[in-house]
CHARMM-style PDB file with segment names, atoms N, HN, CA, C and O in Angstrom:
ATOM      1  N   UNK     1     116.412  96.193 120.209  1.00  0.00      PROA
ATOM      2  CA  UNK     1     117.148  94.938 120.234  1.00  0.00      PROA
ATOM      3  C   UNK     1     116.153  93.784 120.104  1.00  0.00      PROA
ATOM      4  O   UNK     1     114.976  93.776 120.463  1.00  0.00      PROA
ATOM      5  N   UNK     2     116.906  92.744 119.481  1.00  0.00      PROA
ATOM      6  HN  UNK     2     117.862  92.750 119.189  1.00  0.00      PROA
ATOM      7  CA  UNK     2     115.531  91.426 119.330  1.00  0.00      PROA
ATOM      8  C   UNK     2     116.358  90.354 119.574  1.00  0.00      PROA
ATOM      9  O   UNK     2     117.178  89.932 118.758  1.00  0.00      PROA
ATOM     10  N   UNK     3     116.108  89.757 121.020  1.00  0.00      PROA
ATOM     11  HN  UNK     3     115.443  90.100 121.682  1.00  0.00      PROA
ATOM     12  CA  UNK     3     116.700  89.108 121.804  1.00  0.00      PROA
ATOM     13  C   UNK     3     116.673  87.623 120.869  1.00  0.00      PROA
ATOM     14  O   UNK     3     117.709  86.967 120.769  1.00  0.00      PROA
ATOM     15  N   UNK     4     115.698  87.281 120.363  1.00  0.00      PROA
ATOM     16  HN  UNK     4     114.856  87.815 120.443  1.00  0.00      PROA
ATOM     17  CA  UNK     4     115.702  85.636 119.150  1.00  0.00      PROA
ATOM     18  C   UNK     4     116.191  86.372 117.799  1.00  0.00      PROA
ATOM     19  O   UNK     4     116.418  85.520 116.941  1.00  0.00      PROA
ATOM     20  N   UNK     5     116.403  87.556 117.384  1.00  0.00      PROA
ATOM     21  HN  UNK     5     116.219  88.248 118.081  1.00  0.00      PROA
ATOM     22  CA  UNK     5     116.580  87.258 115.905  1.00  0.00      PROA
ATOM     23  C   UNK     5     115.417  88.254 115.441  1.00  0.00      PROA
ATOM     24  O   UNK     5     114.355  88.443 116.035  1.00  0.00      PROA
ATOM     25  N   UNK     6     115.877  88.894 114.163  1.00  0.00      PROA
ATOM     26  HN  UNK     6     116.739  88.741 113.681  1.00  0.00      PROA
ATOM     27  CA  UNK     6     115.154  89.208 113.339  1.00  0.00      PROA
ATOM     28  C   UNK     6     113.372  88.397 112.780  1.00  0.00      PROA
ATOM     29  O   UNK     6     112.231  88.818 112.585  1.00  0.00      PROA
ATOM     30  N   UNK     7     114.027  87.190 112.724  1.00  0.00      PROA
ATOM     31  HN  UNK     7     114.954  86.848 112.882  1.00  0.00      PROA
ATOM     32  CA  UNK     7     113.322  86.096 112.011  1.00  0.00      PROA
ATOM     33  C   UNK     7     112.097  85.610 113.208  1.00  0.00      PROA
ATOM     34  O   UNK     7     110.876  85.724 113.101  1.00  0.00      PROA
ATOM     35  N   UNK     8     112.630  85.228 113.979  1.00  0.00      PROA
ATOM     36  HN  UNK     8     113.622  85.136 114.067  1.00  0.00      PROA
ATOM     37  CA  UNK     8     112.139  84.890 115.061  1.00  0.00      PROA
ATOM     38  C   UNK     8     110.926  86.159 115.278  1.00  0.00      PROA
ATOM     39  O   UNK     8     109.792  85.876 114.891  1.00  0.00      PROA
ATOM     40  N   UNK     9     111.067  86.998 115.649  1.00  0.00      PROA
ATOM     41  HN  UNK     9     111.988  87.228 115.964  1.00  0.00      PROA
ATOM     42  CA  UNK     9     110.288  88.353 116.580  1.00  0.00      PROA
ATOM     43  C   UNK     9     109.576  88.704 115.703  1.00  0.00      PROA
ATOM     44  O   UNK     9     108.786  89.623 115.920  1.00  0.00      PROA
ATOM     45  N   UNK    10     109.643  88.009 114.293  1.00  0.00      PROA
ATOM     46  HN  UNK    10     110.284  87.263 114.116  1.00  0.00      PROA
ATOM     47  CA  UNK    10     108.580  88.750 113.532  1.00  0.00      PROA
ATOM     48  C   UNK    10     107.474  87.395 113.315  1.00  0.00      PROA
ATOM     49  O   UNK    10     106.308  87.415 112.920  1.00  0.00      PROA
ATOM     50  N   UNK    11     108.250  86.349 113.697  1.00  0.00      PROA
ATOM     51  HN  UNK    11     109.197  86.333 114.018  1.00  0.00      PROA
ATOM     52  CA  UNK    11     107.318  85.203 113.347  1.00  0.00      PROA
ATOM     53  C   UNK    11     106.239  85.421 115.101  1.00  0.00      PROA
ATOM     54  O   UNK    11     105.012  85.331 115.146  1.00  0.00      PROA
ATOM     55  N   UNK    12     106.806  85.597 115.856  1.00  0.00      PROA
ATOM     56  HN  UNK    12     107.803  85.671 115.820  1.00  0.00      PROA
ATOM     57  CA  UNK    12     106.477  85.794 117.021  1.00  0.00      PROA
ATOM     58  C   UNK    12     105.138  87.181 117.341  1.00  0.00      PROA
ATOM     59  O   UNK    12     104.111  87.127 118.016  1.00  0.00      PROA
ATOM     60  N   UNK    13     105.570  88.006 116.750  1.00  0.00      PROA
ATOM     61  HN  UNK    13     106.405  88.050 116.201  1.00  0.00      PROA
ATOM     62  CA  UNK    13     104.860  88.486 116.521  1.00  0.00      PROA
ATOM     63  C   UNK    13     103.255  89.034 115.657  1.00  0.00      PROA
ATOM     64  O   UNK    13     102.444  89.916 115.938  1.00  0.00      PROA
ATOM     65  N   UNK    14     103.344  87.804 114.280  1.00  0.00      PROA
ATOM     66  HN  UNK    14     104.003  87.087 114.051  1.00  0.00      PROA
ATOM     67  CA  UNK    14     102.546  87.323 113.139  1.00  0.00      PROA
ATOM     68  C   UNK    14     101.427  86.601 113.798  1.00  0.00      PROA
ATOM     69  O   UNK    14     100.252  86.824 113.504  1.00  0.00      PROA
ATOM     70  N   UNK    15     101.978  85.309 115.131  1.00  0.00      PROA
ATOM     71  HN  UNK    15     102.932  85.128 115.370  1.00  0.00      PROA
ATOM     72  CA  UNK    15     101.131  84.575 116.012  1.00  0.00      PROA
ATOM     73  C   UNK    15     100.627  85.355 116.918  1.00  0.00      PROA
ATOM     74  O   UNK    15      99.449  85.053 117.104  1.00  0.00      PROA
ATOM     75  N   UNK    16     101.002  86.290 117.623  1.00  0.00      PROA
ATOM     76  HN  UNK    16     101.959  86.535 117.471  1.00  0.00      PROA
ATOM     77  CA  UNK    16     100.569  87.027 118.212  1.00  0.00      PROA
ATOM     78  C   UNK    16      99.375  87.708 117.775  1.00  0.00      PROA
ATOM     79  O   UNK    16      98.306  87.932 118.344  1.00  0.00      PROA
ATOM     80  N   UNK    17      99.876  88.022 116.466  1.00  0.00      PROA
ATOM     81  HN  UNK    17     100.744  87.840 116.003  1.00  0.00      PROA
ATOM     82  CA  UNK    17      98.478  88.794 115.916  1.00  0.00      PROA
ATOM     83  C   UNK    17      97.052  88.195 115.582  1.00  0.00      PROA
ATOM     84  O   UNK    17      95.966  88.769 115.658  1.00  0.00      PROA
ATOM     85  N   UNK    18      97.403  86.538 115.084  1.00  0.00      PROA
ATOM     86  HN  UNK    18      98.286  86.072 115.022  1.00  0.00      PROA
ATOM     87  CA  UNK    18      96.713  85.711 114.434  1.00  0.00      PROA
ATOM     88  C   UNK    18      95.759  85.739 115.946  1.00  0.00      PROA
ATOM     89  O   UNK    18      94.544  85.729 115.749  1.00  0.00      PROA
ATOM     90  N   UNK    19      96.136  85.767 117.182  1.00  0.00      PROA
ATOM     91  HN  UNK    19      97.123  85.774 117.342  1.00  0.00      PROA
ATOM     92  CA  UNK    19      95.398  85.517 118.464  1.00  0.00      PROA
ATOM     93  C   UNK    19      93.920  86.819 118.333  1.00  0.00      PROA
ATOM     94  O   UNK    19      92.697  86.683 118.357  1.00  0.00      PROA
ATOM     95  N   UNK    20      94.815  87.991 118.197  1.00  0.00      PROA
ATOM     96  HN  UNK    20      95.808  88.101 118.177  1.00  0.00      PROA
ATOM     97  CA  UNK    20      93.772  89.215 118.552  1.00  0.00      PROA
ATOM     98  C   UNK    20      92.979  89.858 117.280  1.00  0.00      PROA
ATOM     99  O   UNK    20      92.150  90.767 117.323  1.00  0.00      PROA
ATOM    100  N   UNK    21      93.504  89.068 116.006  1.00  0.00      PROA
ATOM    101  HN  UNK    21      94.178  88.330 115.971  1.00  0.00      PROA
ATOM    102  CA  UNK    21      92.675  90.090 114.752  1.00  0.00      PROA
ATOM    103  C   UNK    21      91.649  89.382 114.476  1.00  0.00      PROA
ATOM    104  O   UNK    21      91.893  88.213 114.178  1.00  0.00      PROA
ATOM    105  N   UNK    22      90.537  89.719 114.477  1.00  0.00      PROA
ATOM    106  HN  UNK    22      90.339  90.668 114.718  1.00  0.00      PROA
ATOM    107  CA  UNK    22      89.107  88.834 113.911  1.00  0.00      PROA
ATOM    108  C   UNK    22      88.053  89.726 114.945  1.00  0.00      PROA
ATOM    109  O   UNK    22      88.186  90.404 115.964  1.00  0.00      PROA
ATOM    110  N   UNK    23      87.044  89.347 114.140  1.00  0.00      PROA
ATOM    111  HN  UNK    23      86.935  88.796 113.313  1.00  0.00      PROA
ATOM    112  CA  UNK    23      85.498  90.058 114.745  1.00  0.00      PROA
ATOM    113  C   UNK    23      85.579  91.490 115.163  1.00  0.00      PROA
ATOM    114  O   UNK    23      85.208  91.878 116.271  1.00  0.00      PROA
ATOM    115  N   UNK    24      86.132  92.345 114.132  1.00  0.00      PROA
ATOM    116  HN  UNK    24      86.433  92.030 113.232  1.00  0.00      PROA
ATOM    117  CA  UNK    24      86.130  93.577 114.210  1.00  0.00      PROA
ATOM    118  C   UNK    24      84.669  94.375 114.194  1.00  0.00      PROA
ATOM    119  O   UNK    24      84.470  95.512 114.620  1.00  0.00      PROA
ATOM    120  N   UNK    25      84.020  93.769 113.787  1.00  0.00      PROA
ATOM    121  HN  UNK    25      84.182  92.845 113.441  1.00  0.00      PROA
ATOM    122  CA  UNK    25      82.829  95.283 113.833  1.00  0.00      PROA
ATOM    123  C   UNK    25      81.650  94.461 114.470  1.00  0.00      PROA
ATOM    124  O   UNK    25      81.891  93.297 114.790  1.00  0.00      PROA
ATOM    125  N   UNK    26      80.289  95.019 114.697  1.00  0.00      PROA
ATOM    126  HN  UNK    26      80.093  95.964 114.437  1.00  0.00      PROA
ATOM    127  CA  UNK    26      79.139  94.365 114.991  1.00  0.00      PROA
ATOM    128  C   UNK    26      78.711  93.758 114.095  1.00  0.00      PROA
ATOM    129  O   UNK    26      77.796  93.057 114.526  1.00  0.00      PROA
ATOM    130  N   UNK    27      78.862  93.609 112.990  1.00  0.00      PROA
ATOM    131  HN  UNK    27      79.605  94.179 112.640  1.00  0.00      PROA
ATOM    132  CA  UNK    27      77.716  93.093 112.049  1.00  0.00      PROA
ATOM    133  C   UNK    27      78.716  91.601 112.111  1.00  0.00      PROA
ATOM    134  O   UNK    27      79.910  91.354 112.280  1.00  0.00      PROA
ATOM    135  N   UNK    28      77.152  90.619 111.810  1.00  0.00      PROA
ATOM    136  HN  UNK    28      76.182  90.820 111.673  1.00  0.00      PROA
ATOM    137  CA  UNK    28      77.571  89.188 111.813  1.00  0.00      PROA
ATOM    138  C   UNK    28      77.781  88.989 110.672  1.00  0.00      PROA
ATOM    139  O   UNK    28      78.449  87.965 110.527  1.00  0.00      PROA
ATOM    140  N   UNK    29      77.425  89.694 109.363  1.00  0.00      PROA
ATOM    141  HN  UNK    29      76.883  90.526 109.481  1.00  0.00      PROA
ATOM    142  CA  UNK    29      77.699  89.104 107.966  1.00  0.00      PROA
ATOM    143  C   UNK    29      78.940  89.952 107.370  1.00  0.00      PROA
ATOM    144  O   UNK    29      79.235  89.933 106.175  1.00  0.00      PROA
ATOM    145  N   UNK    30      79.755  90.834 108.535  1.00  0.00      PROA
ATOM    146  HN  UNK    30      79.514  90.849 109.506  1.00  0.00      PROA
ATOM    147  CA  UNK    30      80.736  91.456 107.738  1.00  0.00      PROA
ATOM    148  C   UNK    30      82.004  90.806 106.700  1.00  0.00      PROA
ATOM    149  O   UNK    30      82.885  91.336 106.024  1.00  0.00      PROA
ATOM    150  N   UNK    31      81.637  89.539 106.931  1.00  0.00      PROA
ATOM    151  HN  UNK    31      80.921  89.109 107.480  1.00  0.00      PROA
ATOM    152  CA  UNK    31      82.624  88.452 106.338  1.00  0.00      PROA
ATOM    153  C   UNK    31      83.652  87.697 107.131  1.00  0.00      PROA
ATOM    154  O   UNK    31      83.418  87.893 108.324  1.00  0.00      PROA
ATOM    155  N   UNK    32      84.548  87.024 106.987  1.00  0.00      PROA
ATOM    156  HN  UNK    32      84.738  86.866 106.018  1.00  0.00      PROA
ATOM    157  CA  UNK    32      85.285  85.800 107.535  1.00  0.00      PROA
ATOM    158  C   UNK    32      86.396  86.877 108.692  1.00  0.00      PROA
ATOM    159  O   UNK    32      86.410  86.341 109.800  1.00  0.00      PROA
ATOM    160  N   UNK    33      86.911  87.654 108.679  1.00  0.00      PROA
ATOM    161  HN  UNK    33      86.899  88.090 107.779  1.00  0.00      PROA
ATOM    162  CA  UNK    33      87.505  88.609 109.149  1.00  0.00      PROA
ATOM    163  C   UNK    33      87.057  89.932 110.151  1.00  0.00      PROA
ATOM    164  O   UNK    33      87.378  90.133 111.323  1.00  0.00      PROA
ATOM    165  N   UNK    34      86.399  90.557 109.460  1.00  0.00      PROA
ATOM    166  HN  UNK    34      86.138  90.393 108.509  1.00  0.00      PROA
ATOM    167  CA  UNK    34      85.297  91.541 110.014  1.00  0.00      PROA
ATOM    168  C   UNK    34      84.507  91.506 110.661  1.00  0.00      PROA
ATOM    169  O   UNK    34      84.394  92.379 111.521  1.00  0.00      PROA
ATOM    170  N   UNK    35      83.690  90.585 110.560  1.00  0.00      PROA
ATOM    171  HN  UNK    35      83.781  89.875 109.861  1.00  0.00      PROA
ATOM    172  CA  UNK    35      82.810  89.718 111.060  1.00  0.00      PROA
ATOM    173  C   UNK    35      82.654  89.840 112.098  1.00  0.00      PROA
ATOM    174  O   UNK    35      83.735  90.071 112.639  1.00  0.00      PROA
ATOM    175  N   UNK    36      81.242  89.806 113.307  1.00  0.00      PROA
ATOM    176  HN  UNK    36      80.363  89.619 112.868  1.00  0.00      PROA
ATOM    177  CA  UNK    36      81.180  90.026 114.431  1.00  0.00      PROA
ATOM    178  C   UNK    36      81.519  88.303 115.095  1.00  0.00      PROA
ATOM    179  O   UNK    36      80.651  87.888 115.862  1.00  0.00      PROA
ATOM    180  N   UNK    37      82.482  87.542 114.869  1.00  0.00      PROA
ATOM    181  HN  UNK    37      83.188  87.880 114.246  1.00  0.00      PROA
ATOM    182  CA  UNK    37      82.225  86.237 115.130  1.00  0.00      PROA
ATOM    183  C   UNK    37      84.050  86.273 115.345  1.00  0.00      PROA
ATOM    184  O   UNK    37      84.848  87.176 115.094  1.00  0.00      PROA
ATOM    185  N   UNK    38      84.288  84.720 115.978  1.00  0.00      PROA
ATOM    186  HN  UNK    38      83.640  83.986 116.182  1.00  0.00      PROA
ATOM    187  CA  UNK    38      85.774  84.151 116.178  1.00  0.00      PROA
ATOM    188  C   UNK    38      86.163  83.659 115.093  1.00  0.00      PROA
ATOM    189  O   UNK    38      85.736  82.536 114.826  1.00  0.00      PROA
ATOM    190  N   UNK    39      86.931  84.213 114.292  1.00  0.00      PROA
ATOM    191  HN  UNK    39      87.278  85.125 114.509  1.00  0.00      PROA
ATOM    192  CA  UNK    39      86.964  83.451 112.924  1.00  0.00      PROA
ATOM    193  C   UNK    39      87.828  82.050 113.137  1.00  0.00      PROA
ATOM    194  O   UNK    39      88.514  82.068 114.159  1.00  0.00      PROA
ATOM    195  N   UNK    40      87.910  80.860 112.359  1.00  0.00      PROA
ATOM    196  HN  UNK    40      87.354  80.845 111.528  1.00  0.00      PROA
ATOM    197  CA  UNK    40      88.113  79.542 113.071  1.00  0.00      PROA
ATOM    198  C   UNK    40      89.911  79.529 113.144  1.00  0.00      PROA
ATOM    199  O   UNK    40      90.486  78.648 113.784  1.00  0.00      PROA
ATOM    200  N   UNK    41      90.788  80.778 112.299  1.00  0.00      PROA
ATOM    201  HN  UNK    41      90.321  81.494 111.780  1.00  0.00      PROA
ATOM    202  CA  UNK    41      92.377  80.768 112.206  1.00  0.00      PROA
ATOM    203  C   UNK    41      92.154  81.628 113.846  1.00  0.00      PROA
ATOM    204  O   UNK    41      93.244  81.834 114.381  1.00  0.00      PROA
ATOM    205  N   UNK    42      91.363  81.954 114.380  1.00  0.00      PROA
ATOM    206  HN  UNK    42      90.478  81.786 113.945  1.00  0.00      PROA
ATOM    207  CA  UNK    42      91.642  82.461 115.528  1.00  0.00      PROA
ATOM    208  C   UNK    42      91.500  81.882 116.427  1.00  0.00      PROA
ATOM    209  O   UNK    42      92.062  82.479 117.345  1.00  0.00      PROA
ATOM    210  N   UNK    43      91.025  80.950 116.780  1.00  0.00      PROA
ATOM    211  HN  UNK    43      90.568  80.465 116.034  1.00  0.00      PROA
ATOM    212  CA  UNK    43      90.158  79.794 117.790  1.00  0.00      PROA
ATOM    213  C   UNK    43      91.328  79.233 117.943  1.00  0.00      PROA
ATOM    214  O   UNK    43      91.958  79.261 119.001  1.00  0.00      PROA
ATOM    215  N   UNK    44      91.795  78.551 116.642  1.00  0.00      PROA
ATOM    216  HN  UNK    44      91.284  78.529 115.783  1.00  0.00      PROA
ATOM    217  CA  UNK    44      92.938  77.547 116.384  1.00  0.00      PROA
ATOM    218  C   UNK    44      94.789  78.159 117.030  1.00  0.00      PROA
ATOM    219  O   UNK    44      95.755  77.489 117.393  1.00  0.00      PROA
ATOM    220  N   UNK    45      94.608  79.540 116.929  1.00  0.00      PROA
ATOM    221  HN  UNK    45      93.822  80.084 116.634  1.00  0.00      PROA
ATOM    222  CA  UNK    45      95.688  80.447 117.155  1.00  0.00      PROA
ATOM    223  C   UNK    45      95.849  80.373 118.750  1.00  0.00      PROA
ATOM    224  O   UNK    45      96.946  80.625 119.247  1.00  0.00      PROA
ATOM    225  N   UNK    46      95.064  80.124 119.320  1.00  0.00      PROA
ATOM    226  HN  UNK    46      94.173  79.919 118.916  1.00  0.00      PROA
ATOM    227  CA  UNK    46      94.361  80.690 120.939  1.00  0.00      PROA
ATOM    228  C   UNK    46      94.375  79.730 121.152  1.00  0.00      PROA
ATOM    229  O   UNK    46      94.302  79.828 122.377  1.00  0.00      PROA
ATOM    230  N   UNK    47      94.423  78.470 120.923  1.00  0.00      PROA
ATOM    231  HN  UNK    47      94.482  78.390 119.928  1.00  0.00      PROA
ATOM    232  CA  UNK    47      94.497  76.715 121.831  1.00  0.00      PROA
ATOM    233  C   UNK    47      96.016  76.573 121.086  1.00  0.00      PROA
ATOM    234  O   UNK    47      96.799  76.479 122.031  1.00  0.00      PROA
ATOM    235  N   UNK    48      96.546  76.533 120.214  1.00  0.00      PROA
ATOM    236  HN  UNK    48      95.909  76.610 119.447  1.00  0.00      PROA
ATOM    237  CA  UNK    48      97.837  76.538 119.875  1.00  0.00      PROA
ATOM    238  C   UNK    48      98.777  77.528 120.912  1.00  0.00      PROA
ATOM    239  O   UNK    48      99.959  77.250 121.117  1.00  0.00      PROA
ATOM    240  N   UNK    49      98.243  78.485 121.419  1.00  0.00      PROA
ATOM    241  HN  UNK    49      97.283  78.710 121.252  1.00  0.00      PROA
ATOM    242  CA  UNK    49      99.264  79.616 122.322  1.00  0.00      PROA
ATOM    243  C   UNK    49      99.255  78.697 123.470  1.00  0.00      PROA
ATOM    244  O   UNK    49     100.273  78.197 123.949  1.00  0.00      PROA
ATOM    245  N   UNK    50      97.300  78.371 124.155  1.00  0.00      PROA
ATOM    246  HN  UNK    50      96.472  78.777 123.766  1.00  0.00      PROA
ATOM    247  CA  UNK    50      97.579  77.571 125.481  1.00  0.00      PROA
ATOM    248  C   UNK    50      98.578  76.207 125.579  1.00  0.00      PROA
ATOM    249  O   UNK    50      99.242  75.782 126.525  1.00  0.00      PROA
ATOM    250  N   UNK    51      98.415  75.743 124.308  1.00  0.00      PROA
ATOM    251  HN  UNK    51      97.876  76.088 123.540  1.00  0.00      PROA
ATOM    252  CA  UNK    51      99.282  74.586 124.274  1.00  0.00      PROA
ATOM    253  C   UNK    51     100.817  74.624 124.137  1.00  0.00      PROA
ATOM    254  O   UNK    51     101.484  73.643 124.464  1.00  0.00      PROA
ATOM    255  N   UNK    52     101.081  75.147 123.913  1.00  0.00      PROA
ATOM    256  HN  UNK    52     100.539  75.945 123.648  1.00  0.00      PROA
ATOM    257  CA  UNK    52     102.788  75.772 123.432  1.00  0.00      PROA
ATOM    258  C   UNK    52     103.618  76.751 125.091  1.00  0.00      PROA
ATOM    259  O   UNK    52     104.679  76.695 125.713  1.00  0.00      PROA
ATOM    260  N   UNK    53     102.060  77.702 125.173  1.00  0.00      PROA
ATOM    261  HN  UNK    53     101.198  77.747 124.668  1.00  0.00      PROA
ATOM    262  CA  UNK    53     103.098  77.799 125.897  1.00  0.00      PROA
ATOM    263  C   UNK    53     102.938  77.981 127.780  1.00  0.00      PROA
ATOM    264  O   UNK    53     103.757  78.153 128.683  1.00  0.00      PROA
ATOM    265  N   UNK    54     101.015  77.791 127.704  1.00  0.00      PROA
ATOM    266  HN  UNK    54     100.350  77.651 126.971  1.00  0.00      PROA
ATOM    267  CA  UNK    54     100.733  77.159 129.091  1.00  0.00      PROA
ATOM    268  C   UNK    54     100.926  75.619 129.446  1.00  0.00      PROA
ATOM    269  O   UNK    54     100.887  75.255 130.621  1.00  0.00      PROA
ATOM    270  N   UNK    55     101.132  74.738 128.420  1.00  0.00      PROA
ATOM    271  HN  UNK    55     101.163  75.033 127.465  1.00  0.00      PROA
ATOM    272  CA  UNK    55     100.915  73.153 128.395  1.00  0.00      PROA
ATOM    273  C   UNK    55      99.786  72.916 128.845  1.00  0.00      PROA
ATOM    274  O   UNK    55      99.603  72.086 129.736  1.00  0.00      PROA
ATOM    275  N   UNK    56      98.676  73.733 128.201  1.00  0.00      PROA
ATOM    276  HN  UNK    56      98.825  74.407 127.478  1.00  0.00      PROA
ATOM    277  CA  UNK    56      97.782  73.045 128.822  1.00  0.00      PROA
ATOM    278  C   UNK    56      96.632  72.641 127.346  1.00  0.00      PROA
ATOM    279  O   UNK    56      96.415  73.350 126.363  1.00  0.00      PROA
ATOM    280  N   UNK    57      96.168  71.514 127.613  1.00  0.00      PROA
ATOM    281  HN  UNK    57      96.345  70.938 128.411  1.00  0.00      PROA
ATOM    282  CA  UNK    57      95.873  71.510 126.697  1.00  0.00      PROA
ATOM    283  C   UNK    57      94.368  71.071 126.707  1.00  0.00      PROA
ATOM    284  O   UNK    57      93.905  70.183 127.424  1.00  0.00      PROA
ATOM    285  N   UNK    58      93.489  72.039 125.554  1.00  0.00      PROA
ATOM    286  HN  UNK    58      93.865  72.760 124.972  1.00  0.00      PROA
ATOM    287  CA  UNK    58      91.980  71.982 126.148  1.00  0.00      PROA
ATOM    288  C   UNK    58      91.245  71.162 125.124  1.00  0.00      PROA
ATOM    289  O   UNK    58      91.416  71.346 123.919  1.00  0.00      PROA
ATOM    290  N   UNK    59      90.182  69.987 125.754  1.00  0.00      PROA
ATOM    291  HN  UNK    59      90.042  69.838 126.733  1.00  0.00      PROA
ATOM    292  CA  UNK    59      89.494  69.462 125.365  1.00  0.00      PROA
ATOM    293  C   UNK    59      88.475  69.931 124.958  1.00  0.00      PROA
ATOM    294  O   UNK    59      87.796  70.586 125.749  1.00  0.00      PROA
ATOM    295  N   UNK    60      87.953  69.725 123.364  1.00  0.00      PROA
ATOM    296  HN  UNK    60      88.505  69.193 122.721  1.00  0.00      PROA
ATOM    297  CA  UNK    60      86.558  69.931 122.458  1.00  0.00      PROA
ATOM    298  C   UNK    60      85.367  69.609 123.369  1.00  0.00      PROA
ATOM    299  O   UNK    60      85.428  68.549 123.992  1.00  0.00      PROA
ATOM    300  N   UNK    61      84.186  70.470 123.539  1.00  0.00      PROA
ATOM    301  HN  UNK    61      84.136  71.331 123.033  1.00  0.00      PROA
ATOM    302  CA  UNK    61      82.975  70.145 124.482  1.00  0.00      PROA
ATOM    303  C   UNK    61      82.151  70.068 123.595  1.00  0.00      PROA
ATOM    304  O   UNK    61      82.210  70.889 122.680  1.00  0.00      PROA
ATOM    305  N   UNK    62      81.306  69.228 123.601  1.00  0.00      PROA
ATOM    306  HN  UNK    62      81.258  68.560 124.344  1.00  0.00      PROA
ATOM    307  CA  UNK    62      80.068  69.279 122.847  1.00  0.00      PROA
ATOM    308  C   UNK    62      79.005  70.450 123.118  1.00  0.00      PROA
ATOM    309  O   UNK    62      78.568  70.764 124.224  1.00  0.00      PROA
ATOM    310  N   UNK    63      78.715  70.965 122.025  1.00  0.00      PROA
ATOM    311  HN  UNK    63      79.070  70.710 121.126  1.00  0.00      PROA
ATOM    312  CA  UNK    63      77.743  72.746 122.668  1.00  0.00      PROA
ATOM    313  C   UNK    63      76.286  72.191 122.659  1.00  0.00      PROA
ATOM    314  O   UNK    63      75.682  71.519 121.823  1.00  0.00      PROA
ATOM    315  N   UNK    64      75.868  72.779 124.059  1.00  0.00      PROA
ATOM    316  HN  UNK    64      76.358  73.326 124.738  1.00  0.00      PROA
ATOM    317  CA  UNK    64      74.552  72.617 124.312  1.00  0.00      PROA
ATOM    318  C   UNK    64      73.752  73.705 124.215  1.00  0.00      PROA
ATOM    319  O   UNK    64      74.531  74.612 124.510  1.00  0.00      PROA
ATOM    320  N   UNK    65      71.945  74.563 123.830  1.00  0.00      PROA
ATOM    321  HN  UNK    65      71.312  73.826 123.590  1.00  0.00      PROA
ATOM    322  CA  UNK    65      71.502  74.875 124.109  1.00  0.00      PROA
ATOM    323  C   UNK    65      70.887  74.804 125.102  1.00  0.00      PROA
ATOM    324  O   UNK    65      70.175  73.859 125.441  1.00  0.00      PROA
ATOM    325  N   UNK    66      71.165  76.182 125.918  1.00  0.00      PROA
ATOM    326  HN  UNK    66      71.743  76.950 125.642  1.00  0.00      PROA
ATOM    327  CA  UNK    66      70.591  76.117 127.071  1.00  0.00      PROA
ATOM    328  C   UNK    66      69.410  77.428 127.316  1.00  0.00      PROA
ATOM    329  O   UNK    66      69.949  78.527 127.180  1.00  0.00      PROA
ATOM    330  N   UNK    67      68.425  77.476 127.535  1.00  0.00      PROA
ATOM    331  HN  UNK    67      67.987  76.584 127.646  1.00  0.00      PROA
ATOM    332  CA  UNK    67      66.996  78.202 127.414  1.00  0.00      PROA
ATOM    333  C   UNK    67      67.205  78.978 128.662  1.00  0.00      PROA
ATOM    334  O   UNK    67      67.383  78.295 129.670  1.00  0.00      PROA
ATOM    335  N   UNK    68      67.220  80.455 128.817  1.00  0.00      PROA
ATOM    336  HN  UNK    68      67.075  81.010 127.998  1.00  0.00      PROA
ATOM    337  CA  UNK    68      66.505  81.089 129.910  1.00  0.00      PROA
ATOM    338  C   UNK    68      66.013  81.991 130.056  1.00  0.00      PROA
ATOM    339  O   UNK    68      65.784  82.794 129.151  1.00  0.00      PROA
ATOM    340  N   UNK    69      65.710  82.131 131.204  1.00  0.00      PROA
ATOM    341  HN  UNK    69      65.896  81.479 131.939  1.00  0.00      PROA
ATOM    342  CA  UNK    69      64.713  83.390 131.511  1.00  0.00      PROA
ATOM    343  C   UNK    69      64.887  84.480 131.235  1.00  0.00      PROA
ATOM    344  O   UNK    69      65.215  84.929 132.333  1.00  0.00      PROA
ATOM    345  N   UNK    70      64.927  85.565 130.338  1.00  0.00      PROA
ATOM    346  HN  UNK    70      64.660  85.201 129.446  1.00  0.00      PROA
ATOM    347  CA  UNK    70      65.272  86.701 130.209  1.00  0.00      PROA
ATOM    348  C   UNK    70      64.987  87.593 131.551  1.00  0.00      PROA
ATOM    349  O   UNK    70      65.551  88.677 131.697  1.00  0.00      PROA
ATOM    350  N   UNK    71      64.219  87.154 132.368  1.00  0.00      PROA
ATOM    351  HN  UNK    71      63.760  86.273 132.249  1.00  0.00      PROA
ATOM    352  CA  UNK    71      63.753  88.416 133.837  1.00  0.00      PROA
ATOM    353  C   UNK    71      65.162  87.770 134.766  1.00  0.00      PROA
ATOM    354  O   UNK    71      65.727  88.482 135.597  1.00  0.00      PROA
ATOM    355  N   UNK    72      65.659  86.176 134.450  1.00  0.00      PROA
ATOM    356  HN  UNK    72      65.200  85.597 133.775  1.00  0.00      PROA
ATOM    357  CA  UNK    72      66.856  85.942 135.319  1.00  0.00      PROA
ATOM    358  C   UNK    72      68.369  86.140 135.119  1.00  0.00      PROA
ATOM    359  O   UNK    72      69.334  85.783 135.795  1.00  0.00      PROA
ATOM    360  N   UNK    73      68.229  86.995 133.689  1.00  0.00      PROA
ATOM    361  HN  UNK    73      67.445  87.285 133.140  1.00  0.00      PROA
ATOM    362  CA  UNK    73      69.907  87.399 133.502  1.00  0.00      PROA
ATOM    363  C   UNK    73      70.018  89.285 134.178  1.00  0.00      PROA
ATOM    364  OT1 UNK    73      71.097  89.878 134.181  1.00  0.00      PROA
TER     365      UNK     73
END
């Protein structure tokens, strides 16, 4: 049974996916998809879910390098 609709549960489900498919293997040059990385339709998928449907909505941080000790991790 599909409580919204045909239409609905599959669109529902398309976003769903857009959240968890990306950075499938180790390698960093496997390409835009494969890729050991967040590809950027996934980033965008994952603040669109918090926003929709936690209301919450997250502010851009500026990324810093930060240096450490390899004997302190």
């Amino acid at each position: 049974m599909f409580c919204d609709g045909y239409i609905d549960t599959f669109i529902s489900a398309f976003k769903t996916l857009l959240c968890f498919f990306g950075g499938l293997t180790t390698n960093p040059d496997g390409g835009p998809i494969t890729g050991s990385h967040v590809p950027p339709y996934m980033a965008k998928a994952n603040i669109e879910f918090m926003t929709e449907a936690m209301g919450y909505t997250m502010e851009e941080r500026p990324v810093e390098v930060v240096d450490l000790d390899p004997s302190l991790v």
